[in-house]
mmCIF file of the N, C-alpha and C atoms, coordinates in Angstrom:
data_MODEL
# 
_entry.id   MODEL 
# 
loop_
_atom_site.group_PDB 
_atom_site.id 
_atom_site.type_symbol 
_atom_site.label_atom_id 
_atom_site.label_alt_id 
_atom_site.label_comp_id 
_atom_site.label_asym_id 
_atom_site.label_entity_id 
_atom_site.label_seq_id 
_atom_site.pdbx_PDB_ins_code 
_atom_site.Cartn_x 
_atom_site.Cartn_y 
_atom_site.Cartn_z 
_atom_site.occupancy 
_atom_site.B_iso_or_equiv 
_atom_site.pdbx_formal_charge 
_atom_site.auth_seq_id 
_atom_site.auth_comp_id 
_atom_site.auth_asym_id 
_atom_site.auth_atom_id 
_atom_site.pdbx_PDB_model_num 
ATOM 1   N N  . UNK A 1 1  ? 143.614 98.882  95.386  1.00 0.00 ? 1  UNK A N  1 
ATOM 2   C CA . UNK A 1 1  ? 143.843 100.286 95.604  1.00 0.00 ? 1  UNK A CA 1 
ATOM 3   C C  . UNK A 1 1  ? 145.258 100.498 96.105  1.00 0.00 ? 1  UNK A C  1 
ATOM 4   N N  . UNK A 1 2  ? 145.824 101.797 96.401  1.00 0.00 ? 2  UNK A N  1 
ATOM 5   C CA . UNK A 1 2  ? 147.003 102.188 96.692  1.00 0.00 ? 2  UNK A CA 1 
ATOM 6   C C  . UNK A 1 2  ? 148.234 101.070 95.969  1.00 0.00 ? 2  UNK A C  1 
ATOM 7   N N  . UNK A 1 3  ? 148.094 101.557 94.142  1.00 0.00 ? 3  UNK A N  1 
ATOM 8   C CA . UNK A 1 3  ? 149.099 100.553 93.790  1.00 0.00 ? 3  UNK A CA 1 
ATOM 9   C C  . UNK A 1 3  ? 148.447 99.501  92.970  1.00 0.00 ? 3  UNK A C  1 
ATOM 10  N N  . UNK A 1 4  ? 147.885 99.198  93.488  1.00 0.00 ? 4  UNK A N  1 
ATOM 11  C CA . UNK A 1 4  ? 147.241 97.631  93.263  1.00 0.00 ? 4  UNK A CA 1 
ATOM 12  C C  . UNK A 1 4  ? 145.512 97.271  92.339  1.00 0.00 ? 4  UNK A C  1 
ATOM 13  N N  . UNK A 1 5  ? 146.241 96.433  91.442  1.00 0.00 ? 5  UNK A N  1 
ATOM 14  C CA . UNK A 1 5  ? 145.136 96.126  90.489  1.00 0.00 ? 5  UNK A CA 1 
ATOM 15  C C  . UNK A 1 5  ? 143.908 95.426  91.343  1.00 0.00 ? 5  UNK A C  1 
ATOM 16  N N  . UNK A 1 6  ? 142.426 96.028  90.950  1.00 0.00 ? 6  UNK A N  1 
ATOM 17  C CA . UNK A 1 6  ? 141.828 95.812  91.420  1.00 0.00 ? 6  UNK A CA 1 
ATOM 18  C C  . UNK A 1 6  ? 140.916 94.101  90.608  1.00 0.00 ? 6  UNK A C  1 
ATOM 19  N N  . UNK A 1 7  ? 140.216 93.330  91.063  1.00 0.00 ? 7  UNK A N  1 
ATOM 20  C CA . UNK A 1 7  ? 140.164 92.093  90.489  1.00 0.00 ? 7  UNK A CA 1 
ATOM 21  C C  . UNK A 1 7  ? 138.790 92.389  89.892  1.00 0.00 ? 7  UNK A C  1 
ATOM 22  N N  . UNK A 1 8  ? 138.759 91.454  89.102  1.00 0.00 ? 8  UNK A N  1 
ATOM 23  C CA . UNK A 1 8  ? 137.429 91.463  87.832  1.00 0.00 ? 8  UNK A CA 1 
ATOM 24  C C  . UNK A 1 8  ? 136.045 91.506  89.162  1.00 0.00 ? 8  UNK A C  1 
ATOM 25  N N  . UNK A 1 9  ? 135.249 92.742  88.634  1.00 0.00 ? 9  UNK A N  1 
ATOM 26  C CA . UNK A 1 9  ? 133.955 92.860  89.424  1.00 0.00 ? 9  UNK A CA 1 
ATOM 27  C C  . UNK A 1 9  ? 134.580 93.498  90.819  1.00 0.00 ? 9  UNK A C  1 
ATOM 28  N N  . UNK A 1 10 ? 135.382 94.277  90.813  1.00 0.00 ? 10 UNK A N  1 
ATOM 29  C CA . UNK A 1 10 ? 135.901 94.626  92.146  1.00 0.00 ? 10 UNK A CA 1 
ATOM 30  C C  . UNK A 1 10 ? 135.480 96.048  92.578  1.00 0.00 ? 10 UNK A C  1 
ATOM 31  N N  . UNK A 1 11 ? 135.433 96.797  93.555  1.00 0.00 ? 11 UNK A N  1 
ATOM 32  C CA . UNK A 1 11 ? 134.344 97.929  93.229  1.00 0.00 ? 11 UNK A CA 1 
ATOM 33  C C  . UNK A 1 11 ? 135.091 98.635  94.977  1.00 0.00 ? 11 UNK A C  1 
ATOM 34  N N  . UNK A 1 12 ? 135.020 100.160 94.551  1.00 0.00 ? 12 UNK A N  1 
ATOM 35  C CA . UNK A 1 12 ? 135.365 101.240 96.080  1.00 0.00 ? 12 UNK A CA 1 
ATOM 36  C C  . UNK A 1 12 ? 133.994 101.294 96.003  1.00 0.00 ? 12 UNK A C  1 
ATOM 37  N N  . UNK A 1 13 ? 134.350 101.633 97.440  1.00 0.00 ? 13 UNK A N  1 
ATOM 38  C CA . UNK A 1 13 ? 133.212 102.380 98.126  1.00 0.00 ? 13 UNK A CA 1 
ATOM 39  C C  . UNK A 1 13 ? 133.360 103.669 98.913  1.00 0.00 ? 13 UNK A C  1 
ATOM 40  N N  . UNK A 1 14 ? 133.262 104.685 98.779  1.00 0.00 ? 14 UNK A N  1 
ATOM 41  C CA . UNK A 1 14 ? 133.200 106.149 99.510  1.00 0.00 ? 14 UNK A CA 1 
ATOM 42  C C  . UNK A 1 14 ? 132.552 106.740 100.295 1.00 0.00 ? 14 UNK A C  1 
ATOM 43  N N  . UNK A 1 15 ? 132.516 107.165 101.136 1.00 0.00 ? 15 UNK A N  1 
ATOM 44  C CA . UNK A 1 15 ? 131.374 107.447 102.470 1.00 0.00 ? 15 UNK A CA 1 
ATOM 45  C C  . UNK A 1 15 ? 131.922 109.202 102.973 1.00 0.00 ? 15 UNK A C  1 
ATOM 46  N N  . UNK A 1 16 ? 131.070 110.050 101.944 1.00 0.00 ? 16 UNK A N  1 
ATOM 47  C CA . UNK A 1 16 ? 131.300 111.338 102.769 1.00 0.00 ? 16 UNK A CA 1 
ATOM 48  C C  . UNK A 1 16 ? 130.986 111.290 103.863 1.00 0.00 ? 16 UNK A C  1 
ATOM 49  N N  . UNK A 1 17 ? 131.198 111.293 104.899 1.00 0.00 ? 17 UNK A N  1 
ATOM 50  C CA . UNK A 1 17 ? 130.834 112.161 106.764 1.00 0.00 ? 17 UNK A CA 1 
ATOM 51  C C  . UNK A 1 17 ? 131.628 112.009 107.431 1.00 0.00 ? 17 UNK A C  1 
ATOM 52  N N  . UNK A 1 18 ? 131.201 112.312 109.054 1.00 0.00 ? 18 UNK A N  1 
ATOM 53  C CA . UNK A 1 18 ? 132.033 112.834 109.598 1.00 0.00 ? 18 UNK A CA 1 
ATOM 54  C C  . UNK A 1 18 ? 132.947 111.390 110.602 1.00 0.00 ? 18 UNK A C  1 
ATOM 55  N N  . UNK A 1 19 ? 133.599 111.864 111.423 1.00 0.00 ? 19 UNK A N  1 
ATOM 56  C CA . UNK A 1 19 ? 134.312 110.973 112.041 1.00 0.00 ? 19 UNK A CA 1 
ATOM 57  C C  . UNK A 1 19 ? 133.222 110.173 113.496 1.00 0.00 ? 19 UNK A C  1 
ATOM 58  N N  . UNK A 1 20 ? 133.047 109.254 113.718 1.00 0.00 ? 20 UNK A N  1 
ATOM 59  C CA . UNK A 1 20 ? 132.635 109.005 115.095 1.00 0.00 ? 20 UNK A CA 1 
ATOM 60  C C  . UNK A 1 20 ? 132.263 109.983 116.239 1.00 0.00 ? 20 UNK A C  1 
ATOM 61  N N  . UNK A 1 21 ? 133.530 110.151 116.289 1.00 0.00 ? 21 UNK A N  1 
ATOM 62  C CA . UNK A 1 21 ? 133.707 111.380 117.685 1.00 0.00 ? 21 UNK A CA 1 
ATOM 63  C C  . UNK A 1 21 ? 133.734 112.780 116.638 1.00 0.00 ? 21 UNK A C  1 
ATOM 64  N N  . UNK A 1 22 ? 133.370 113.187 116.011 1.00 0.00 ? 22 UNK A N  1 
ATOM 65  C CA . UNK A 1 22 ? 133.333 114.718 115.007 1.00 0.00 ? 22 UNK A CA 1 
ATOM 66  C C  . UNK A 1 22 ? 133.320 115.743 116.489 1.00 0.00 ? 22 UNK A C  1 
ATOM 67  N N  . UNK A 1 23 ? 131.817 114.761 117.312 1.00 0.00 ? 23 UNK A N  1 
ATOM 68  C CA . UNK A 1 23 ? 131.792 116.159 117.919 1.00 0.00 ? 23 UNK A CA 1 
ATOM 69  C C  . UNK A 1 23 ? 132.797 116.724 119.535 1.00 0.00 ? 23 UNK A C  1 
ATOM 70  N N  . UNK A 1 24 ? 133.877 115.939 119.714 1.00 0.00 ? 24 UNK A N  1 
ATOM 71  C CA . UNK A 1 24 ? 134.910 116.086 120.732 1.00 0.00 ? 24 UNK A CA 1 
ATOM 72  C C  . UNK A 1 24 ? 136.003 116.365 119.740 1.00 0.00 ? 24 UNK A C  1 
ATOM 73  N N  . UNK A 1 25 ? 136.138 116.950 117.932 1.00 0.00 ? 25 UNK A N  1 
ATOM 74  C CA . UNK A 1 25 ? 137.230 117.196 117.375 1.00 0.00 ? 25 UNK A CA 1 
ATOM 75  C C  . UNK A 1 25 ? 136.751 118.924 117.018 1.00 0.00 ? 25 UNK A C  1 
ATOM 76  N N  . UNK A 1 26 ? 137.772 119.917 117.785 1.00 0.00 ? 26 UNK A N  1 
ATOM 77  C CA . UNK A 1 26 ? 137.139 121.031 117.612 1.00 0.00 ? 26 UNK A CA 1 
ATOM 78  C C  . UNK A 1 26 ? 137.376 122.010 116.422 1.00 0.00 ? 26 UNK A C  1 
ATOM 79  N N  . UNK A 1 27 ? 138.672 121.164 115.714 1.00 0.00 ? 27 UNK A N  1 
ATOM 80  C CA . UNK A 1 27 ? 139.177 121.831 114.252 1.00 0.00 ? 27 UNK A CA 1 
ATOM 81  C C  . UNK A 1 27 ? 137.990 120.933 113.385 1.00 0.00 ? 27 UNK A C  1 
ATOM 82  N N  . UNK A 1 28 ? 136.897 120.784 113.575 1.00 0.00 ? 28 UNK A N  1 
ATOM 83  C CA . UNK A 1 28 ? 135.977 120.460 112.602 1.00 0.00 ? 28 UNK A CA 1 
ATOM 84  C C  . UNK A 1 28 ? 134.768 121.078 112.488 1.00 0.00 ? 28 UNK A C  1 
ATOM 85  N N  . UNK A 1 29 ? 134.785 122.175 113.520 1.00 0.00 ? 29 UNK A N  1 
ATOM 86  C CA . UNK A 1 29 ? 133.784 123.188 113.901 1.00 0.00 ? 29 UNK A CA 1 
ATOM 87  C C  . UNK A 1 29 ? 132.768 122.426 114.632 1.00 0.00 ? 29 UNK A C  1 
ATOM 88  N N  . UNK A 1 30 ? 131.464 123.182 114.445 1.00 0.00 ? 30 UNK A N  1 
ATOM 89  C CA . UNK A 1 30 ? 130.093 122.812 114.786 1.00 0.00 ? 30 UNK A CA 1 
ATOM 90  C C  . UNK A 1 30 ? 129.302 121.450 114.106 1.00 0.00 ? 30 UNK A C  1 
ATOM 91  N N  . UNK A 1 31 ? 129.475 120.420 114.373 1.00 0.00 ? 31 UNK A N  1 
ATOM 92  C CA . UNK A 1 31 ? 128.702 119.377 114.098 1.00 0.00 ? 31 UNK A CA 1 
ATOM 93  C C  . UNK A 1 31 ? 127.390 118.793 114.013 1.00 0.00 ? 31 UNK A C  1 
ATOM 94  N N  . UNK A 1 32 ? 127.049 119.735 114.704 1.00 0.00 ? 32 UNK A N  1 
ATOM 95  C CA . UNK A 1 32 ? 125.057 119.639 115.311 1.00 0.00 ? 32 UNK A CA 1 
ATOM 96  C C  . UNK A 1 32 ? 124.702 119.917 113.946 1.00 0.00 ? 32 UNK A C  1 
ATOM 97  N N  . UNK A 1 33 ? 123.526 119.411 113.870 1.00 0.00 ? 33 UNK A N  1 
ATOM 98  C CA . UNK A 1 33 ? 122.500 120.373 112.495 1.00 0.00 ? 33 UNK A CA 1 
ATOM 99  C C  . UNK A 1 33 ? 121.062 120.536 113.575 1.00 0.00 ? 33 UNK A C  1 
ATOM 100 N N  . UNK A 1 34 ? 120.444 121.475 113.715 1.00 0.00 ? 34 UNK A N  1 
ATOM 101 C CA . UNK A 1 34 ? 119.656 121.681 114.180 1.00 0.00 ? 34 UNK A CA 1 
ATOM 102 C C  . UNK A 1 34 ? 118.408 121.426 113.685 1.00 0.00 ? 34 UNK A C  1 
ATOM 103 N N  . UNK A 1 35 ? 117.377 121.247 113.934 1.00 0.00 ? 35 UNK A N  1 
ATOM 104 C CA . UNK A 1 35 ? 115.864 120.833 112.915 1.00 0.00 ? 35 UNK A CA 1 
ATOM 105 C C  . UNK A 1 35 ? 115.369 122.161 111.899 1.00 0.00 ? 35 UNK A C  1 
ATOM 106 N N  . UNK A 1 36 ? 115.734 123.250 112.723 1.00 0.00 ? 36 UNK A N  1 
ATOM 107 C CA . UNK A 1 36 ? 115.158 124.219 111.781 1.00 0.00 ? 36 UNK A CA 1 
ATOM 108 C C  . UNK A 1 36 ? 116.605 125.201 110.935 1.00 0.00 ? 36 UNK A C  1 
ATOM 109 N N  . UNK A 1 37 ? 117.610 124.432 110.831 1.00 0.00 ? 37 UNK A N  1 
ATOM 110 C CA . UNK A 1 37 ? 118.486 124.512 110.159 1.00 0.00 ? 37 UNK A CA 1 
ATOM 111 C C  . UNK A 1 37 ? 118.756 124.036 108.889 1.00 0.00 ? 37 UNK A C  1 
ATOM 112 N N  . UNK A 1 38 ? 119.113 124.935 107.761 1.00 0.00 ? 38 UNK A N  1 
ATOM 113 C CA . UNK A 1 38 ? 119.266 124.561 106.398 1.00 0.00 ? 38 UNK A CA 1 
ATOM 114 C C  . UNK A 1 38 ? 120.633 124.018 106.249 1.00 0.00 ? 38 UNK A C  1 
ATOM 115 N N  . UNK A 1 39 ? 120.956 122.748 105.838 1.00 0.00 ? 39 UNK A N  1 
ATOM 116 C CA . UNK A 1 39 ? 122.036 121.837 105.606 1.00 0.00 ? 39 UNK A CA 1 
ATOM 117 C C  . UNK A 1 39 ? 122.479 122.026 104.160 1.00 0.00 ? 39 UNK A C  1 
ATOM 118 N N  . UNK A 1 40 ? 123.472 122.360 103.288 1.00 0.00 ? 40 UNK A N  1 
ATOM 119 C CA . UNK A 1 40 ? 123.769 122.180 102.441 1.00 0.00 ? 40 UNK A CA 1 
ATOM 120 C C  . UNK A 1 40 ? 125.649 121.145 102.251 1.00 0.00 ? 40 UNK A C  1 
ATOM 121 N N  . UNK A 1 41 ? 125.685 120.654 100.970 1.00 0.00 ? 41 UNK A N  1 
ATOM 122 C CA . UNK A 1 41 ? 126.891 119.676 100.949 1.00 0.00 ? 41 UNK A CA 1 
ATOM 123 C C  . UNK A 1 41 ? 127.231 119.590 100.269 1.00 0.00 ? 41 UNK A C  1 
ATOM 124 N N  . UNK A 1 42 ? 128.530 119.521 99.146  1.00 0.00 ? 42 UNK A N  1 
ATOM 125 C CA . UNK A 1 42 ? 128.993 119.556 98.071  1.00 0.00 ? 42 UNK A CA 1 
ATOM 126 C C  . UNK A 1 42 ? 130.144 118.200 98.187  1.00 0.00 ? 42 UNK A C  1 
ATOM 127 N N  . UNK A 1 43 ? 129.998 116.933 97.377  1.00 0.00 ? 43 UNK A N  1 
ATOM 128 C CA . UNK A 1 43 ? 131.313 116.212 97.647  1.00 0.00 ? 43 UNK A CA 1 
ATOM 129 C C  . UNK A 1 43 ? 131.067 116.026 96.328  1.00 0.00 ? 43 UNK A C  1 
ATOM 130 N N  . UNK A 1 44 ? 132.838 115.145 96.155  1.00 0.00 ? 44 UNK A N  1 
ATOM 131 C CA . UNK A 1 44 ? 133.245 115.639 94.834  1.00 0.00 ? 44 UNK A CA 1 
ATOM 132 C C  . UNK A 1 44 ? 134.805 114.429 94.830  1.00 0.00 ? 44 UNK A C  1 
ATOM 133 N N  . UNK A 1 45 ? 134.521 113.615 94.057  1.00 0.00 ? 45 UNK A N  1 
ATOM 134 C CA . UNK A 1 45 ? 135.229 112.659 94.227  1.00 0.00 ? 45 UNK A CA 1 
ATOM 135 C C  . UNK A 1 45 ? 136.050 112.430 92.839  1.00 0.00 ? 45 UNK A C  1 
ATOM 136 N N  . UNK A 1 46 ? 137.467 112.088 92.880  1.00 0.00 ? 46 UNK A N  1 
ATOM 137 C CA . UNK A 1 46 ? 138.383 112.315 91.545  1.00 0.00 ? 46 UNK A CA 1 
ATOM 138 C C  . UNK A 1 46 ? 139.003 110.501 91.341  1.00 0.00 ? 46 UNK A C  1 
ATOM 139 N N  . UNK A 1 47 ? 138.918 109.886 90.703  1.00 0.00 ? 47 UNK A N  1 
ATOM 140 C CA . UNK A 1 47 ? 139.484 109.017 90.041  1.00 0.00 ? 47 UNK A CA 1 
ATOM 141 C C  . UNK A 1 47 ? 140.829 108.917 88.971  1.00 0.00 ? 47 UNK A C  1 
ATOM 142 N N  . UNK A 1 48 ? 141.773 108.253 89.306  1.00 0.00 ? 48 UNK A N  1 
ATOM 143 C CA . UNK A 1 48 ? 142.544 108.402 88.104  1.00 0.00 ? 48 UNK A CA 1 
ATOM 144 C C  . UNK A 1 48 ? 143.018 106.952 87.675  1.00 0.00 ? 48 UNK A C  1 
ATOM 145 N N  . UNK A 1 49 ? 142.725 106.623 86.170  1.00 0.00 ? 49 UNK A N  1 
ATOM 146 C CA . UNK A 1 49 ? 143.407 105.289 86.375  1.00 0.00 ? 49 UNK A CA 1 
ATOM 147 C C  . UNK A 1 49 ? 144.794 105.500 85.318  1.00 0.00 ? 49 UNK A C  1 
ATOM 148 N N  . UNK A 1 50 ? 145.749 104.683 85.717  1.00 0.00 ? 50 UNK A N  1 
ATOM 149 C CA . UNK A 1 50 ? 147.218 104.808 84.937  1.00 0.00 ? 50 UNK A CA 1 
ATOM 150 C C  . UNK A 1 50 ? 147.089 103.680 84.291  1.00 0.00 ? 50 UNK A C  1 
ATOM 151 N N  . UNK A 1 51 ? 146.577 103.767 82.792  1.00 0.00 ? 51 UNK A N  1 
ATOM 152 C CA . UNK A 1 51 ? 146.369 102.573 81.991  1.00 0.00 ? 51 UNK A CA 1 
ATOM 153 C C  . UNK A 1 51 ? 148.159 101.811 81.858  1.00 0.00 ? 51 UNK A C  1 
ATOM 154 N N  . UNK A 1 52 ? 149.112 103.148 82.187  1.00 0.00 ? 52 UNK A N  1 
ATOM 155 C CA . UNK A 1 52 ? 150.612 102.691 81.903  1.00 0.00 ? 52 UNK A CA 1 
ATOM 156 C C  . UNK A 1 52 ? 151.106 101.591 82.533  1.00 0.00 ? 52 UNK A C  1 
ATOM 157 N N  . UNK A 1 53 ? 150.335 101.810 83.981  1.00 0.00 ? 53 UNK A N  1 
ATOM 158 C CA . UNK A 1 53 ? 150.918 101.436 84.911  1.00 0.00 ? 53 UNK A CA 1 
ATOM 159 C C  . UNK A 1 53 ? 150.093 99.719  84.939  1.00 0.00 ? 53 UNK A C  1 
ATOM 160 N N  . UNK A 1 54 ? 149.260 99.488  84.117  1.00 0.00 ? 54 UNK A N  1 
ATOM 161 C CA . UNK A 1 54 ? 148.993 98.179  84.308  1.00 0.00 ? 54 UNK A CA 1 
ATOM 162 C C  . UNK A 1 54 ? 148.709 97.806  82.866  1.00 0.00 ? 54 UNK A C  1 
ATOM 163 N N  . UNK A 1 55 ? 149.442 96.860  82.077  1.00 0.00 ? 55 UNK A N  1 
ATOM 164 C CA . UNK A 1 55 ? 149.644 97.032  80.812  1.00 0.00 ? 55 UNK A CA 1 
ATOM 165 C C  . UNK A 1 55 ? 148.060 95.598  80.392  1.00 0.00 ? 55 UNK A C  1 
ATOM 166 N N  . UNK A 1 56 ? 147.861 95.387  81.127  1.00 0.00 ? 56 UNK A N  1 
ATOM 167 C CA . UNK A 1 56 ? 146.392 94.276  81.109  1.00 0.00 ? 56 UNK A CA 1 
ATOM 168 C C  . UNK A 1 56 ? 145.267 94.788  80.957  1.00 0.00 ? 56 UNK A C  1 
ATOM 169 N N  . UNK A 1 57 ? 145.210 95.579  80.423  1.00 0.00 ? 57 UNK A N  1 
ATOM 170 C CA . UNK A 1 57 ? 143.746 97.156  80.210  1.00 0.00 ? 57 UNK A CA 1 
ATOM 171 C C  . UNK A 1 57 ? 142.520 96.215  80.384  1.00 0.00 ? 57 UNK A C  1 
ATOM 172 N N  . UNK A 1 58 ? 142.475 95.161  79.984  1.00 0.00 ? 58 UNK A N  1 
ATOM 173 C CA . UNK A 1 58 ? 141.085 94.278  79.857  1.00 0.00 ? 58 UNK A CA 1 
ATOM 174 C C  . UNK A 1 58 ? 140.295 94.409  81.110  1.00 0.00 ? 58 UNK A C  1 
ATOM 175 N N  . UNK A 1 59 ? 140.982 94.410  82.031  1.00 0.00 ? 59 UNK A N  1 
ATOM 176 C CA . UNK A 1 59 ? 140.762 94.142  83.451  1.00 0.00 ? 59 UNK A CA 1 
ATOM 177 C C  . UNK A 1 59 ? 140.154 95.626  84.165  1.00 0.00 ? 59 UNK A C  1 
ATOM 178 N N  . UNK A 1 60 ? 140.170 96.745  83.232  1.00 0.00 ? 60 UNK A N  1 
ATOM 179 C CA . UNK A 1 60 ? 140.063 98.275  83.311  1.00 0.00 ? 60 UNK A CA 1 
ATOM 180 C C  . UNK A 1 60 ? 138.368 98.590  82.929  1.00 0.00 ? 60 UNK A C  1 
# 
């Protein structure tokens, strides 16, 4: 990642949530979910690969 060819069978991993401490960060709002509270979530994750940029496509 960042740059760098990733190796045969090599794989990200992504983890929507929040930070550890979410709830002592106050530009992240309200953190609680309450029990009789409706939760909704939308994530949305973008990939790009630059076949240019690594001329070994096999490995893609």
């Amino acid at each position: 990642m960042w740059g760098r060819s990733l190796v045969n069978h090599g794989g990200i991993t992504s983890e929507a949530q929040l930070p550890p401490d979410a709830i002592n960060q106050s530009h992240l709002g309200n953190v609680i979910l309450k029990p009789e509270a409706d939760y909704y979530s939308k994530t949305s994750y973008q990939l790009h690969i630059d076949k240019e940029a690594n001329n070994d496509t096999k490995n893609l």
